[in-house]
C-alpha positions, 0 to 999 in steps of 0.5 A: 671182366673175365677171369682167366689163369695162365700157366707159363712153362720155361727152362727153370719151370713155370709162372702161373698169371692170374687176370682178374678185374682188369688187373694181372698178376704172377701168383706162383713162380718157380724163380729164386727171389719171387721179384716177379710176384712182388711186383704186385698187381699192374692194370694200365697200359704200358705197365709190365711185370718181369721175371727175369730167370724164366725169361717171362715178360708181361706187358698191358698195352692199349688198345686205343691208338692215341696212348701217351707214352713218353718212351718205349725201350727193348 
């Protein structure tokens, strides 16, 4: 799998992601209460980690047409 790190820029400052062994998660962010990193790590389709001050949204989505979600909101 390829390893990559993402540094994401916003108004209240950045959020650093890192993808690593088919898993992505927030390693830094400049939020006040750090939810976003303790998320944890996310590796399935229709999973996501939110960071709500930096306006950040990560979503993993399939790449198989046939994905069993039981609902998608925005």
């Amino acid at each position: 799998s390829q390893e990559r790190e993402l540094s994401v820029q916003w108004q209240l400052g950045t959020v650093d992601i890192r993808i690593q062994d088919k898993k992505v998660w927030v390693t830094k962010s400049s939020c006040p209460h750090k939810i976003c990193m303790r998320m944890g790590k996310i590796s399935k389709a229709g999973q996501m980690i939110v960071c709500v001050p930096n306006q950040v949204v990560i979503t993993l989505r399939s790449c198989h047409k046939n994905l069993n979600l039981d609902v998608i909101t925005r």
